[in-house]
N, CA, C and O atoms as CSV, one atom per row, in Angstrom:
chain,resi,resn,atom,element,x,y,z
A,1,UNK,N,N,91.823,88.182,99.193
A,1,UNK,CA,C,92.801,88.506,100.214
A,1,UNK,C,C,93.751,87.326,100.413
A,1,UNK,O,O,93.475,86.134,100.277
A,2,UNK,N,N,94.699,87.767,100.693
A,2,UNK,CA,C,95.902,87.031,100.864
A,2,UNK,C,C,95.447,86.119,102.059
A,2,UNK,O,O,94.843,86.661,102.986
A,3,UNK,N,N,95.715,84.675,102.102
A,3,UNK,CA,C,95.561,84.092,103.914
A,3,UNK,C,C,96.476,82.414,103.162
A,3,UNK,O,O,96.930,82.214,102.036
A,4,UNK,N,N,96.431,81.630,104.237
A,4,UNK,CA,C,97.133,80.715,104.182
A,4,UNK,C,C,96.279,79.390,103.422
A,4,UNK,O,O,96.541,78.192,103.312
A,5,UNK,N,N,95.487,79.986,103.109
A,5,UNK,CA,C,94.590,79.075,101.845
A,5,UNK,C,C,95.180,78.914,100.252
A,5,UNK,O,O,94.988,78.030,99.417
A,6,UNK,N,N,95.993,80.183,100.210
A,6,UNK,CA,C,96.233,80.347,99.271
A,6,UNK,C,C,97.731,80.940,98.733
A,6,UNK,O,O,98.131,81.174,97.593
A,7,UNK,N,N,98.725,81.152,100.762
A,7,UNK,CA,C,100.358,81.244,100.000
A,7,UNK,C,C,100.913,80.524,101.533
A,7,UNK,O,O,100.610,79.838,102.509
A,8,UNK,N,N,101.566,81.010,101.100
A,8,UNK,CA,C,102.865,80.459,102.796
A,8,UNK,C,C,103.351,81.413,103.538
A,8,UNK,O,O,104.567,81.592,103.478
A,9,UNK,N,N,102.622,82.178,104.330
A,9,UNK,CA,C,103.015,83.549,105.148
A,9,UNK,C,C,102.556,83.286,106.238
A,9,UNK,O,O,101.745,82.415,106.552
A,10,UNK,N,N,103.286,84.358,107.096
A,10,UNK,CA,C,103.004,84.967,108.727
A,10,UNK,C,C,101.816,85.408,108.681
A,10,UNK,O,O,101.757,86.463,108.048
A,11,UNK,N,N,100.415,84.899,109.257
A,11,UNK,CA,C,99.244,85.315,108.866
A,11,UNK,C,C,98.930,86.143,110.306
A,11,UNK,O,O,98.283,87.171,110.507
A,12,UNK,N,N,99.600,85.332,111.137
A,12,UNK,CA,C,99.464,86.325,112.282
A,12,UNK,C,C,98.237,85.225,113.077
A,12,UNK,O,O,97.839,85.516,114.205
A,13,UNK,N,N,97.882,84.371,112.588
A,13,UNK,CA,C,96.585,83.689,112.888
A,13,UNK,C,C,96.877,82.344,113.229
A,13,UNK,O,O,96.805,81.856,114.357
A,14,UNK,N,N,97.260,81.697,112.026
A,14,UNK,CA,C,97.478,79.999,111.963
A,14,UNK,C,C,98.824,79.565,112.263
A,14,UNK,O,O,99.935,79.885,111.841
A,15,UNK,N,N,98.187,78.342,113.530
A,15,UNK,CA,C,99.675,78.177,113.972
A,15,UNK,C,C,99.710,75.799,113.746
A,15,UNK,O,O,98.908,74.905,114.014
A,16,UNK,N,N,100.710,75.837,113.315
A,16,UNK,CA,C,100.403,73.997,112.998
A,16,UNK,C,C,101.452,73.483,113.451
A,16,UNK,O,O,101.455,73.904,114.608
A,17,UNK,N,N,102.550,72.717,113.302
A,17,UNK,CA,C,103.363,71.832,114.253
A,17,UNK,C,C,104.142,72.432,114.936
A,17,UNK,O,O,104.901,71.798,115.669
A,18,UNK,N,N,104.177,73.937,114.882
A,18,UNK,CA,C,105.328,75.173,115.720
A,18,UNK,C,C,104.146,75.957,117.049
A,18,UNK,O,O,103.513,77.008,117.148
A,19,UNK,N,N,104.308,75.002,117.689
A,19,UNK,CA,C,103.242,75.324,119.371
A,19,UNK,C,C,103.854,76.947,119.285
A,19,UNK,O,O,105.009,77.355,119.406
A,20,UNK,N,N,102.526,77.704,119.015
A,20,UNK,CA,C,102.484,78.924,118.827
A,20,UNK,C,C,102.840,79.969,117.722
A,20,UNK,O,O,102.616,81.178,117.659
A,21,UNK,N,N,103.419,79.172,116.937
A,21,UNK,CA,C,104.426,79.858,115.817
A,21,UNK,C,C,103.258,80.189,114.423
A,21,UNK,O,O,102.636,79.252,113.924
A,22,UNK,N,N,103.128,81.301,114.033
A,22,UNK,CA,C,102.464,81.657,113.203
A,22,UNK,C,C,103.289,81.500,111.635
A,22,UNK,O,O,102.857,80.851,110.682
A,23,UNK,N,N,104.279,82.100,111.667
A,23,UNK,CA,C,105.402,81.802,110.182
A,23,UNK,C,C,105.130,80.900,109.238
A,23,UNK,O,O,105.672,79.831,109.518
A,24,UNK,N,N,104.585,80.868,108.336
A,24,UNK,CA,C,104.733,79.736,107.597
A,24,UNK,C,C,103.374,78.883,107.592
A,24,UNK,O,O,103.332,77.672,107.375
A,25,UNK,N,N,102.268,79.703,107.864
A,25,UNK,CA,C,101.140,78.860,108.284
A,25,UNK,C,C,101.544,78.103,108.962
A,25,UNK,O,O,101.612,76.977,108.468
A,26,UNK,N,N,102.037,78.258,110.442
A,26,UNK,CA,C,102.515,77.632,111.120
A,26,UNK,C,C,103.380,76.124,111.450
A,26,UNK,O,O,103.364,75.225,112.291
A,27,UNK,N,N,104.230,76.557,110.029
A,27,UNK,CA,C,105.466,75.419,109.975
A,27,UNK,C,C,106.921,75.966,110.468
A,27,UNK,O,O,107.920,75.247,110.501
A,28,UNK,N,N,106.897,77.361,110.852
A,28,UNK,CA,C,108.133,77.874,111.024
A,28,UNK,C,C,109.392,77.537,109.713
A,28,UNK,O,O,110.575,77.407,110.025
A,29,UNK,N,N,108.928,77.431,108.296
A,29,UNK,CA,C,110.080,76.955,107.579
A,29,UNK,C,C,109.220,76.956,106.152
A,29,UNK,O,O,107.995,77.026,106.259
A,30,UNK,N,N,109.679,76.896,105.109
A,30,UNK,CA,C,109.282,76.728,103.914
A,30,UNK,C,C,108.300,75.343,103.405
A,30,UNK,O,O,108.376,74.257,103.980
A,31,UNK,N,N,107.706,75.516,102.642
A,31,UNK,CA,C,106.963,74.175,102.277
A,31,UNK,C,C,106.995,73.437,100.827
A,31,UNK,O,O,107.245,74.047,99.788
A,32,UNK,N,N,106.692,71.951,100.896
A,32,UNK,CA,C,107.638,71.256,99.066
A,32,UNK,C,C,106.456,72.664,98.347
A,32,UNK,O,O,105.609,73.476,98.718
A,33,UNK,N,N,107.110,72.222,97.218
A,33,UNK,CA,C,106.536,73.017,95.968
A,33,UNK,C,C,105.142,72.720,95.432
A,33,UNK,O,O,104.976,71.545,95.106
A,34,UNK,N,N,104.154,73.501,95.281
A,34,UNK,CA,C,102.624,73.507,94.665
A,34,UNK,C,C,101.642,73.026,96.075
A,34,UNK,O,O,100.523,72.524,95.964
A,35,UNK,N,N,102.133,73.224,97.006
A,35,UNK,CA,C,101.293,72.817,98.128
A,35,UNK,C,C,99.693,73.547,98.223
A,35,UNK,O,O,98.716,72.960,98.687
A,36,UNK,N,N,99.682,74.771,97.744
A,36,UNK,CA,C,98.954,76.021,97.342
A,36,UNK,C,C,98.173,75.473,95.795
A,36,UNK,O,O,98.511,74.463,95.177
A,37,UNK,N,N,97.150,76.361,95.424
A,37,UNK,CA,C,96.631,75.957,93.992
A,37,UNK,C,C,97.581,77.406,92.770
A,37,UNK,O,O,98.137,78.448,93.117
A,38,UNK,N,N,97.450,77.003,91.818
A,38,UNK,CA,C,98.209,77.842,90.988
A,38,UNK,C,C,97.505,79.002,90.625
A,38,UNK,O,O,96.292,79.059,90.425
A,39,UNK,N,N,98.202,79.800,90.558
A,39,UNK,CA,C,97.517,81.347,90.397
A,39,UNK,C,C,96.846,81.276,88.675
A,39,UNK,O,O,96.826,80.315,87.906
A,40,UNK,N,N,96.219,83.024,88.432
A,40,UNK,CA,C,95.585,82.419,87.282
A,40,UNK,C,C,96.225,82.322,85.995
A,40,UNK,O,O,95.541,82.238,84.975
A,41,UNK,N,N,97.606,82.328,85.958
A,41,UNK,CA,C,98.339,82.056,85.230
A,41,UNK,C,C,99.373,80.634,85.330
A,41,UNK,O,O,100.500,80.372,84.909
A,42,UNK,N,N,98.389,79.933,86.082
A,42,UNK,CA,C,99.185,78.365,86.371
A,42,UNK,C,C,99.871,78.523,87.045
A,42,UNK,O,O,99.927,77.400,87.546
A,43,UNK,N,N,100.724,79.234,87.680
A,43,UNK,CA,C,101.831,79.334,88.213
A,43,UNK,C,C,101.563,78.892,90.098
A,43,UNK,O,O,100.557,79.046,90.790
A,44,UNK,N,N,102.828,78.360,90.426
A,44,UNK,CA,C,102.536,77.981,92.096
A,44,UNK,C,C,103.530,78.686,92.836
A,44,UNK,O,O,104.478,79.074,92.153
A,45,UNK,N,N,103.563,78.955,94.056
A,45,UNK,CA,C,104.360,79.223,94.369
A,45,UNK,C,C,105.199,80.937,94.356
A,45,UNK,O,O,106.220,81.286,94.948
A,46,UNK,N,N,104.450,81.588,93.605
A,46,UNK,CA,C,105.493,83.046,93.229
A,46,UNK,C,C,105.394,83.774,94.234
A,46,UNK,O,O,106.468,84.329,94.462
A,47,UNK,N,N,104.071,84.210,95.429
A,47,UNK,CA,C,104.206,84.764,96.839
A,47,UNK,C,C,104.240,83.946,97.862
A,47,UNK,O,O,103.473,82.983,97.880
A,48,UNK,N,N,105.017,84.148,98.762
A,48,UNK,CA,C,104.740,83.632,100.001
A,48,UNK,C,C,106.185,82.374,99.818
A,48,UNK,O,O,107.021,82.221,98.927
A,49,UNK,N,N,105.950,81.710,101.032
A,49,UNK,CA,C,106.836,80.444,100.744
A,49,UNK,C,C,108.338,81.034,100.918
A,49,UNK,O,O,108.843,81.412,101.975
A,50,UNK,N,N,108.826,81.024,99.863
A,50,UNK,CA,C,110.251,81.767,100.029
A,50,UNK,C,C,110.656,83.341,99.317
A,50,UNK,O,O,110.091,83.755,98.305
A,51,UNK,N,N,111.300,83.798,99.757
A,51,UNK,CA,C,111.717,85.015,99.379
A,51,UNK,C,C,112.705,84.840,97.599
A,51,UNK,O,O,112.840,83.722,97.103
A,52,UNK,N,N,112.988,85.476,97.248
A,52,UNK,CA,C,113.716,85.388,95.972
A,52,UNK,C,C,115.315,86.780,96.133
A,52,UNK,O,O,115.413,87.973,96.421
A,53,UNK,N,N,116.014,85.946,95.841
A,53,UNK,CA,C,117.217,87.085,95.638
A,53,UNK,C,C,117.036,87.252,94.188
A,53,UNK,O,O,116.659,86.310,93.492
A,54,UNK,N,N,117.419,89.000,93.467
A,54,UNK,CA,C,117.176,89.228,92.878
A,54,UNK,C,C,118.827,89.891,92.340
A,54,UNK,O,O,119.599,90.452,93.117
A,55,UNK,N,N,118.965,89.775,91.593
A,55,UNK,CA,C,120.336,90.727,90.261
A,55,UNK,C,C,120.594,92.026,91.261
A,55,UNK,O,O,121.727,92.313,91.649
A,56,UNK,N,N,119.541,92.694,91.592
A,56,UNK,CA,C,119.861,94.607,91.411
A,56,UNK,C,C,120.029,94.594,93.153
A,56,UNK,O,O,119.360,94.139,94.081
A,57,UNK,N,N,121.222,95.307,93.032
A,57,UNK,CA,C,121.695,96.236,94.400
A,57,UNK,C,C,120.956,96.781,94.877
A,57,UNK,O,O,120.273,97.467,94.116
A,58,UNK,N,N,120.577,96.851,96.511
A,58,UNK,CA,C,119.811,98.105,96.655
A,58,UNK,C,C,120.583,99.589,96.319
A,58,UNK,O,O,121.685,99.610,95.771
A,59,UNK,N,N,119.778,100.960,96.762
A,59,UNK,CA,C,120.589,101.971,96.633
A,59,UNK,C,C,118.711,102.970,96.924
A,59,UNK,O,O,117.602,102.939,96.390
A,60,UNK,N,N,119.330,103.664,97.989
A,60,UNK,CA,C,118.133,104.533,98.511
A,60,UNK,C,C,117.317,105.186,97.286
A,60,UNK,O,O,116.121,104.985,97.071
A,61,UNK,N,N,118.078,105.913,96.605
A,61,UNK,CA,C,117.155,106.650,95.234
A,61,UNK,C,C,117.151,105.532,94.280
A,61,UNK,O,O,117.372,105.979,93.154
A,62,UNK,N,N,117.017,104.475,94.277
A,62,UNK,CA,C,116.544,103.276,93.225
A,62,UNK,C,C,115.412,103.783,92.877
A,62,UNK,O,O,115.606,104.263,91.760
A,63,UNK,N,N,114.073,103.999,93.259
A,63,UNK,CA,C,112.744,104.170,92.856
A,63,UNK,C,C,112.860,105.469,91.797
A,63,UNK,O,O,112.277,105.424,90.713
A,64,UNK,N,N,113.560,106.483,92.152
A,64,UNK,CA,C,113.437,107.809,91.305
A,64,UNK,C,C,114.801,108.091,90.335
A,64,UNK,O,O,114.820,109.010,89.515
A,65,UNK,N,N,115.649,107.400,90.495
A,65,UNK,CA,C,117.373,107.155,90.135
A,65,UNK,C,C,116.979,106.443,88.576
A,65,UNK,O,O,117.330,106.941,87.506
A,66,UNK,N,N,116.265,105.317,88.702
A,66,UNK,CA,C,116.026,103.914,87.975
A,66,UNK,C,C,114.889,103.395,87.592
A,66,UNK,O,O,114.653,103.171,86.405
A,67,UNK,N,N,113.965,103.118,88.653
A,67,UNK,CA,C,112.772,102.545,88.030
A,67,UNK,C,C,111.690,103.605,87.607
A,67,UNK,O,O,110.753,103.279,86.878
A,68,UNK,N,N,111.840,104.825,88.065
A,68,UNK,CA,C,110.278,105.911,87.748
A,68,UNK,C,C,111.056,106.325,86.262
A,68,UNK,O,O,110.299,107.034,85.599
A,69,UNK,N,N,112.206,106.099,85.655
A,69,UNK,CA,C,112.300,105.653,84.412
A,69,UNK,C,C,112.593,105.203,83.366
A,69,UNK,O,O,113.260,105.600,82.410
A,70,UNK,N,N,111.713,103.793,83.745
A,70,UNK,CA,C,111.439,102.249,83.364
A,70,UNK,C,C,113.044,101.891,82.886
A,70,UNK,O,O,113.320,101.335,81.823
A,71,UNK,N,N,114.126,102.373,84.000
A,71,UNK,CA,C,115.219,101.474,83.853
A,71,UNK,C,C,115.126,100.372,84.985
A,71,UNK,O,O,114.938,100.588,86.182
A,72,UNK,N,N,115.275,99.303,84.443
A,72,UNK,CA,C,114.888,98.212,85.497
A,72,UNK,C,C,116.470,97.253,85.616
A,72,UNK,O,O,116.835,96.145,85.223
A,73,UNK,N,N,117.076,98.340,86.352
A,73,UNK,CA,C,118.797,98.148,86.419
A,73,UNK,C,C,118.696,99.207,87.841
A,73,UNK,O,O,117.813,99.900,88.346
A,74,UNK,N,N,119.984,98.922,88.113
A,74,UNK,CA,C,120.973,99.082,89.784
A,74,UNK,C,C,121.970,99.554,89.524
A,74,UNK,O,O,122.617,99.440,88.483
A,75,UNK,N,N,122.303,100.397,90.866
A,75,UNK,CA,C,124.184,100.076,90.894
A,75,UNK,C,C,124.716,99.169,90.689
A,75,UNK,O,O,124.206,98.096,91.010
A,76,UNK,N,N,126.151,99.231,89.977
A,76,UNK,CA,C,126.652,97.994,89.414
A,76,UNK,C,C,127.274,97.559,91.102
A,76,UNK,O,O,128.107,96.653,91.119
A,77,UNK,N,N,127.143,97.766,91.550
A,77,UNK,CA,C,127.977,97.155,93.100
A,77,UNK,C,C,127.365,98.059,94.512
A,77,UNK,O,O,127.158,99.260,94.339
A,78,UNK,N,N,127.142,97.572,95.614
A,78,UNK,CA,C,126.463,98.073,96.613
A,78,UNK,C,C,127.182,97.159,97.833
A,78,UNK,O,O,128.200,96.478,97.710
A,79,UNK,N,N,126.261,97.360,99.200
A,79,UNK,CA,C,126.603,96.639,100.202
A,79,UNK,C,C,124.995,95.734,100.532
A,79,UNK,O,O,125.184,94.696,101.166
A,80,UNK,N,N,123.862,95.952,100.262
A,80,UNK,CA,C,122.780,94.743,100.516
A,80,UNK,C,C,121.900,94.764,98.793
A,80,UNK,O,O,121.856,95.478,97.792
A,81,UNK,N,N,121.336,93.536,99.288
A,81,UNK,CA,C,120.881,93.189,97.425
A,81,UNK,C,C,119.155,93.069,97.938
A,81,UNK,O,O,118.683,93.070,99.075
A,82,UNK,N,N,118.640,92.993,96.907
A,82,UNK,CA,C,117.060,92.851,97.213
A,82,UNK,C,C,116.506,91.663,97.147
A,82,UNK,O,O,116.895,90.918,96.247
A,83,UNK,N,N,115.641,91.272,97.922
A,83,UNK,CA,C,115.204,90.404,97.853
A,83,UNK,C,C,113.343,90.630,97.462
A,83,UNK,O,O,112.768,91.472,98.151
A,84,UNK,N,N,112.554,89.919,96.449
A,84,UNK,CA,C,111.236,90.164,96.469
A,84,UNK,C,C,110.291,88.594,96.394
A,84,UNK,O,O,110.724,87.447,96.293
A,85,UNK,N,N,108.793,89.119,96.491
A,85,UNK,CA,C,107.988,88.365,96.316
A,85,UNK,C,C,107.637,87.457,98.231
A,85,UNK,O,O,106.999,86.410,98.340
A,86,UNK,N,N,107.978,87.887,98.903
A,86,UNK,CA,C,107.754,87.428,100.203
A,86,UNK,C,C,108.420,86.252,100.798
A,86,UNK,O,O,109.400,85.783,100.220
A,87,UNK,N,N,108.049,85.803,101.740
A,87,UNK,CA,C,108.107,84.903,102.064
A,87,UNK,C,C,107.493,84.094,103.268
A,87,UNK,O,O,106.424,84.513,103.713
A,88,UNK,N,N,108.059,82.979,103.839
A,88,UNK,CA,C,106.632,82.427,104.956
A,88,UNK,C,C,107.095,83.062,106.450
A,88,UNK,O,O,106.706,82.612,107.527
A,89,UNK,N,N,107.764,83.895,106.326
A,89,UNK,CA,C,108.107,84.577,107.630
A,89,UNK,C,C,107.581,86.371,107.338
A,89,UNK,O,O,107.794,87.187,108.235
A,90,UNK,N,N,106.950,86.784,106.113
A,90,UNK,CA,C,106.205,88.034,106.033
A,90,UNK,C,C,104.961,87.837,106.069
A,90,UNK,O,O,104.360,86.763,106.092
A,91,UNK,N,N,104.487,89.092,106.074
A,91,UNK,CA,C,102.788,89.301,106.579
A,91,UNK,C,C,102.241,89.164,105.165
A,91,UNK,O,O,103.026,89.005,104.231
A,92,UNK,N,N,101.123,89.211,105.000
A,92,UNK,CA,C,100.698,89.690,103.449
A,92,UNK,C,C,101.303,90.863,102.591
A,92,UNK,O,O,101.759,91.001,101.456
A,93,UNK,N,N,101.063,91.687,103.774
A,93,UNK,CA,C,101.859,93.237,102.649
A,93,UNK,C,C,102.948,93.387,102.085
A,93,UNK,O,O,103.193,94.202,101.196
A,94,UNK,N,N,103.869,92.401,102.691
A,94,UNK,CA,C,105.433,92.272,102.460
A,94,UNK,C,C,105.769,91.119,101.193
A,94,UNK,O,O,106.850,90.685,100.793
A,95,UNK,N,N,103.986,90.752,100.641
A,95,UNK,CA,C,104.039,89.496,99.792
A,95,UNK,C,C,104.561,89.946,98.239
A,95,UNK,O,O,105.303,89.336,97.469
A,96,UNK,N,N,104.018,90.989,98.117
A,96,UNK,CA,C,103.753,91.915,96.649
A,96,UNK,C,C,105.154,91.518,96.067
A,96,UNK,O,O,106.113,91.168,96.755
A,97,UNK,N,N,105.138,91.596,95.041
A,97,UNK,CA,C,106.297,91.366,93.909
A,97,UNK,C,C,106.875,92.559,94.153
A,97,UNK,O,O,108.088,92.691,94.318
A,98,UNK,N,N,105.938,93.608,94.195
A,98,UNK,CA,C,106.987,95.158,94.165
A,98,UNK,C,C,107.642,95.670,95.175
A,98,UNK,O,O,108.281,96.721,95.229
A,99,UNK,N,N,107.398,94.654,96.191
A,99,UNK,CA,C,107.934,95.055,97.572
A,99,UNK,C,C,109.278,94.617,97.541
A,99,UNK,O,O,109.654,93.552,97.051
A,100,UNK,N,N,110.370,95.929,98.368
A,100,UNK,CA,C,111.904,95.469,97.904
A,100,UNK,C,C,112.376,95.403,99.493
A,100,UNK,O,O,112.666,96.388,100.172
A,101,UNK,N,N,112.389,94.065,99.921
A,101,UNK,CA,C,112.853,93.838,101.072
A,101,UNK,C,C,114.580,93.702,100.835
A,101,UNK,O,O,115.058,93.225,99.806
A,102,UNK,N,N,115.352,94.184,101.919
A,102,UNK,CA,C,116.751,94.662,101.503
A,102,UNK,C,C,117.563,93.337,102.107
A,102,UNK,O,O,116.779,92.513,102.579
A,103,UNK,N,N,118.799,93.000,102.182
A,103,UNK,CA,C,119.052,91.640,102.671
A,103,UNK,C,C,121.106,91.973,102.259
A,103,UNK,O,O,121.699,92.329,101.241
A,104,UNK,N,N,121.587,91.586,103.771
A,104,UNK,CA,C,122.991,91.421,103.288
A,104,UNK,C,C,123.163,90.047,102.853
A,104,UNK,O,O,122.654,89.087,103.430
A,105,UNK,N,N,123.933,89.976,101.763
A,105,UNK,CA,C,123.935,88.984,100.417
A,105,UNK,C,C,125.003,87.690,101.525
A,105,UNK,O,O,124.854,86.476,101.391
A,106,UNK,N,N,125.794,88.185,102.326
A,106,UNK,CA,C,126.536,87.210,103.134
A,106,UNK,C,C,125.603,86.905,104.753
A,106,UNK,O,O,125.718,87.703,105.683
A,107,UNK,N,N,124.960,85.993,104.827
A,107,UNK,CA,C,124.669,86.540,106.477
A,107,UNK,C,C,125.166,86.378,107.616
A,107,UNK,O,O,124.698,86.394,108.754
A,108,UNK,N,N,126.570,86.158,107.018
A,108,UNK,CA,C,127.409,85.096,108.155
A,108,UNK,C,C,127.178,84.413,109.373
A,108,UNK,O,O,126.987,83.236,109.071
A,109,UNK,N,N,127.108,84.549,110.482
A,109,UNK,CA,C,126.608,83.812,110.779
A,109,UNK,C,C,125.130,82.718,111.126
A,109,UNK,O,O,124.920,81.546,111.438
A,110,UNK,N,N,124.224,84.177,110.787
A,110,UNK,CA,C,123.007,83.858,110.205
A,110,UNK,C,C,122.699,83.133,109.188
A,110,UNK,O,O,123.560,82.818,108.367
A,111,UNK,N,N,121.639,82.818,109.094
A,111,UNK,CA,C,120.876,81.896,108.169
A,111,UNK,C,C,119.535,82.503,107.418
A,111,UNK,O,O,118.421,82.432,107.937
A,112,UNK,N,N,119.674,82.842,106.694
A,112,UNK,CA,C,118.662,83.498,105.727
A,112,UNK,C,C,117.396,81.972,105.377
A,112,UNK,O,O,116.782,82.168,104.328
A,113,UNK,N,N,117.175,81.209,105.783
A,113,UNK,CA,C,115.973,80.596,105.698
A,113,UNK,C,C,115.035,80.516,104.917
A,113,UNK,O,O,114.582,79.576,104.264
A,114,UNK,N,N,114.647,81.993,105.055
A,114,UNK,CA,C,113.530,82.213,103.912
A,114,UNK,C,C,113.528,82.393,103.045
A,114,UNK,O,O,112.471,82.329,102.417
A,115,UNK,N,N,115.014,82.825,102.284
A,115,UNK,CA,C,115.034,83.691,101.176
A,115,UNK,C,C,115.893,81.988,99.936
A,115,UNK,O,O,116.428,80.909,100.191
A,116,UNK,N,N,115.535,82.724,98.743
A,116,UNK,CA,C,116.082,81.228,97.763
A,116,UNK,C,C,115.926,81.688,96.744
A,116,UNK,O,O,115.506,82.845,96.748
A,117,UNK,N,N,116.156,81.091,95.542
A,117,UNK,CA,C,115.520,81.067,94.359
A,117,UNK,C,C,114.045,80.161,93.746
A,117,UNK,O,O,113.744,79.062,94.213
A,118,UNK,N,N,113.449,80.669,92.932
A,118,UNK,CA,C,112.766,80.332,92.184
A,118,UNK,C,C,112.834,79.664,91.073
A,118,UNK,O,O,112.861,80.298,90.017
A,119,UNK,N,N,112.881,78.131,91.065
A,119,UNK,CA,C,113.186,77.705,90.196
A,119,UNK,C,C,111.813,76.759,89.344
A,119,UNK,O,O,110.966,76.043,89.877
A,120,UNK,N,N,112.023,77.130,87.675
A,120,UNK,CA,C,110.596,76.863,86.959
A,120,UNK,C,C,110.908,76.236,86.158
A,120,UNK,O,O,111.980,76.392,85.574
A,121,UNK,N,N,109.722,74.971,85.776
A,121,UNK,CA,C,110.033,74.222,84.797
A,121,UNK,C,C,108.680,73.882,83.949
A,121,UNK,O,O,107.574,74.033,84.468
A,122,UNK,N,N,108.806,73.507,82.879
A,122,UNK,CA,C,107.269,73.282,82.209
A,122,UNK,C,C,107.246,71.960,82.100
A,122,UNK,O,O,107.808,71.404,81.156
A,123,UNK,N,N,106.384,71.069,83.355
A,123,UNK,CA,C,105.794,70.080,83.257
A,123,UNK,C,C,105.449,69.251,81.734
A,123,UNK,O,O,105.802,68.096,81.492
A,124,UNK,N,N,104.754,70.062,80.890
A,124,UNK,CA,C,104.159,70.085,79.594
A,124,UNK,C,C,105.469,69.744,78.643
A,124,UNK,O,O,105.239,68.854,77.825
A,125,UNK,N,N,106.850,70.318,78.609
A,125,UNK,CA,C,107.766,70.426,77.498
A,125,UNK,C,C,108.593,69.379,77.877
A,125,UNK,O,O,109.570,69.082,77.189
């Protein structure tokens, strides 16, 4: 099970330098990189922590339009873009890779916080 042992989410439970604040295993904000142990493919970091903007537009019939078959493409243009893989302001359920949290791409005056890219490098090469 998902908990803050093992990503960077709203556990609903653990609260640490944010007096009361659960988000983030209670940092209210993102955390440096590999703080977590690497999944079983080495990897750190892919749930929880920050959100990821992704290429594809949303668009309501995406699931039956596009992906139910295995086109893994969008409208070429929309009004919000997707964002996946969670982040430290979602619960566990909202962690899943397949989960398509929706996001206007400008937030003007808002601050999107959670959401970023994923950026990977091989230590090894």
């Amino acid at each position: 099970m998902v908990s803050c042992k093992n990503a960077i989410l709203d556990n609903g439970k653990t609260t640490g330098s944010v007096k009361g604040e659960h988000d983030g295993c209670g940092e209210d904000r993102t955390w440096s990189r590999g703080k977590r142990k690497a999944n079983a493919f080495g990897l750190y970091d892919m749930h929880g922590n920050a959100g990821e903007w992704i290429q594809n537009w949303y668009a309501k019939d995406s699931i039956t339009k596009y992906y139910a078959k295995g086109i893994l493409t969008s409208p070429e243009n929309g009004v919000r873009k997707l964002v996946r893989g969670g982040s430290w302001d979602e619960n566990r359920e909202n962690l899943r890779s397949s989960f398509r949290n929706v996001k206007l791409p400008d937030s003007g005056k808002g601050v999107y916080g959670s959401i970023g890219f994923r950026c990977v490098y091989d230590k090894h090469g």
